[in-house]
C-alpha positions, 0 to 999 in steps of 0.5 A: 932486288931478288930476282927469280928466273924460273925454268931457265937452264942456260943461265943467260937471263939470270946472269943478265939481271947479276951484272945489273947487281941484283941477287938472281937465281935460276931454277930448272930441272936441268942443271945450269950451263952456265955458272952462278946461283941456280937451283935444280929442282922443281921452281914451286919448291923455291917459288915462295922465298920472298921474291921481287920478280920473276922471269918464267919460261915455261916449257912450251913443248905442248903449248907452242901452236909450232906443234898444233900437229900434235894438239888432239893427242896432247889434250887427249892424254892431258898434256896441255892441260897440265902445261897450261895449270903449270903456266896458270900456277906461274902467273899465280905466284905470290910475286909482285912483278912477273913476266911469263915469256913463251912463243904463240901458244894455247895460253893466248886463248886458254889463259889470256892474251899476251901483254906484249909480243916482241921480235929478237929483231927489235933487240939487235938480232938478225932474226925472228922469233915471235915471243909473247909475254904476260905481264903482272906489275910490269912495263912491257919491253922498249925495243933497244936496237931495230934491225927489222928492215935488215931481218927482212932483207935476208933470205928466210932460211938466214931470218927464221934460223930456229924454225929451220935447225935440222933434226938433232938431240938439242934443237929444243935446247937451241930453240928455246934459248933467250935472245941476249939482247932480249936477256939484257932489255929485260935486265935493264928495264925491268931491273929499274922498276 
């Protein structure tokens, strides 16, 4: 299958979907972290090369409503509207199966409600981190490991890691990384259809 993981920097979902054997290529602005195939550039420059599935991350830095603080000012200058048409643009792309993943956002209410919204704790993390997903020819997600009684029982600071990282030049970096558990759930399952 060729797979299409589409602005993803750290490499983690492609190279999930390569050990399952599939021929997968990141694409991001940024180049990639980790080695394999990746593609350094804007996604709709490569978006039409016959592609089975793909696996978008968007940028979320003016969608996620972690930021609704902010959301005057980002509708005022267009920001979010032109995250929104990037996200629009995505769902669009001539692909049979997609899976657009991003945390609670606008794109609920200005696009469409996810078809699925999953916990890194239903995938063996120790964590939480509600991340939504749209879904076009494509099963939602089968939780593998649920460690959901255990990431409740930890103190929040320990549970909700992301939201507490201190100030720094990579927290969104950080932030905005898959889950391996996730990476691989979406290698083994969605790699089979």
């Amino acid at each position: 299958m060729r797979v299409l993981i589409a602005c993803e920097y750290s490499g983690k979902v492609r190279s999930a979907f390569e050990k399952m054997g599939h021929d997968a290529v990141s694409c991001d602005l940024l180049p990639t972290e980790k080695p394999g195939f990746h593609y350094t550039g804007d996604v709709f420059d490569i978006i039409n090369q016959g592609w089975d599935l793909m696996v978008a991350h968007p940028p979320c830095t003016d969608l996620a409503v972690s930021g609704a603080a902010w959301f005057k000012e980002k509708i005022a200058d267009g920001r979010q509207q032109r995250a929104l048409d990037f996200v629009q643009a995505l769902m669009d792309a001539p692909i049979p199966m997609i899976a657009i993943e991003n945390p609670i956002s606008v794109i609920s209410s200005k696009i469409r409600k996810p078809d699925q919204i999953i916990q890194p704790w239903m995938f063996g993390h120790k964590e939480t981190k509600a991340t939504c997903l749209w879904l076009k020819g494509l099963p939602k997600l089968v939780p593998t490991t649920d460690l959901k009684e255990e990431t409740m029982a930890l103190p929040k600071k320990e549970r909700m890691r992301l939201h507490y990282l201190p100030p720094s030049a990579d927290r969104w970096k950080i932030r905005s990384e898959t889950f391996q558990g996730i990476a691989d759930a979406m290698a083994n399952q969605w790699g089979k259809v």
